[in-house]
C-alpha positions as CSV (number, residue, x, y, z in Angstrom):
1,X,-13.2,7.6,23.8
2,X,-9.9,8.4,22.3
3,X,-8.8,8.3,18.4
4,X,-6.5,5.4,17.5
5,X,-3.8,6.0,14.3
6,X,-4.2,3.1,11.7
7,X,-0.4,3.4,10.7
8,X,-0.3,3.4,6.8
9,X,1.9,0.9,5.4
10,X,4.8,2.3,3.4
11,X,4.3,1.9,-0.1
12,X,7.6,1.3,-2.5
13,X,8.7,4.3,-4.5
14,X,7.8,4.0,-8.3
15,X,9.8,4.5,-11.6
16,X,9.0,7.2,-13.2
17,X,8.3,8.7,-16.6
18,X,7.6,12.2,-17.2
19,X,6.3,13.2,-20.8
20,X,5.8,17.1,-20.5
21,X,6.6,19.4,-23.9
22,X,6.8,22.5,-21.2
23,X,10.4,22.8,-19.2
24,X,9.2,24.7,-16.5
25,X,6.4,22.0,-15.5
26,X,8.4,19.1,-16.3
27,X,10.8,20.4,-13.5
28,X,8.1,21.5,-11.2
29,X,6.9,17.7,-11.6
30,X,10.2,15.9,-11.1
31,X,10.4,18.0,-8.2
32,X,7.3,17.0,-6.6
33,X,7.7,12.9,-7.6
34,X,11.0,12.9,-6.5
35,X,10.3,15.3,-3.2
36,X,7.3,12.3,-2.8
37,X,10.1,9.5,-3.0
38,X,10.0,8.3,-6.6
39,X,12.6,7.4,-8.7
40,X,11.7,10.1,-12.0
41,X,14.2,8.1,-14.5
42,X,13.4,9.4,-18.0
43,X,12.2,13.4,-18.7
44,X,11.3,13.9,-22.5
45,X,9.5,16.3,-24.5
46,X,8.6,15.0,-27.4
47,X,6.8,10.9,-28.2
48,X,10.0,10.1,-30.0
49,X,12.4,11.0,-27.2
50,X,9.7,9.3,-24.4
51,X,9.1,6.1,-26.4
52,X,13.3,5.8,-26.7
53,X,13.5,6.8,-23.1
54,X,11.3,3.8,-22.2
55,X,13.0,1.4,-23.6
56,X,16.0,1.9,-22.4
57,X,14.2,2.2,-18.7
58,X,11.9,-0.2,-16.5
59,X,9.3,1.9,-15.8
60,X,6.2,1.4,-13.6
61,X,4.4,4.5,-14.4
62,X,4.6,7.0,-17.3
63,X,3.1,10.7,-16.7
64,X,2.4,11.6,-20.2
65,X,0.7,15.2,-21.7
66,X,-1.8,14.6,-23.9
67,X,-0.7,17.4,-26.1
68,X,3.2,17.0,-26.1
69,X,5.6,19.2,-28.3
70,X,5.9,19.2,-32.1
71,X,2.4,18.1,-32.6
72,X,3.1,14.7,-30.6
73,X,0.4,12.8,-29.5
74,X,0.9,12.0,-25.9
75,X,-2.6,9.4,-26.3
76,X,-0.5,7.3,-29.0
77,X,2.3,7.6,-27.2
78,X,0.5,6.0,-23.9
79,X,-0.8,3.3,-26.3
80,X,2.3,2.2,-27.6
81,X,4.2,2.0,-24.0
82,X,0.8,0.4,-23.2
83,X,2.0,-2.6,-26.0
C-alpha cells in the first residue's frame, strides 16, 4: 500500500496587527508572520498607538501582549478592537 498526499489548500495571507511593548520580539514576530506570508500592517507598543493603528487599517487579526508598555492593558485593548 503506498501513502497518498492530501494537498492542503492554500489559505489567503492575513492582515496583521502586532501589539508588543518589547522591540526585539516585535521584530522577531513581524519576521516570522511576514516570512509565513502575512501582511504585518501596524507595529505598536503601547494601547494608544495600537487602537490608532487599527483604525486607520483593515485588519483581520491583532497579536496583542497582555501586558503592553506604560502600564497598557493589552486585554482592554483586545476588547475595544473587539467593539
Amino acid at each position: 500500500m503506498t501513502a497518498q498526499t492530501v494537498p492542503v489548500p492554500a489559505t489567503p495571507p492575513l492582515s496583521l496587527l502586532v501589539a508588543q511593548s518589547d522591540p526585539a520580539l516585535s521584530a522577531a514576530m513581524v519576521e516570522i508572520l511576514t516570512d509565513a506570508g502575512h501582511a504585518v500592517v501596524a507595529v505598536a507598543g503601547t494601547p494608544e498607538s495600537a487602537a490608532g493603528q487599527a483604525a486607520l487599517h483593515v485588519i483581520d487579526l491583532a497579536i496583542i501582549d497582555a501586558d503592553l508598555a506604560d502600564e497598557g492593558d493589552g486585554v482592554a485593548l483586545a476588547d475595544g478592537l473587539h467593539d
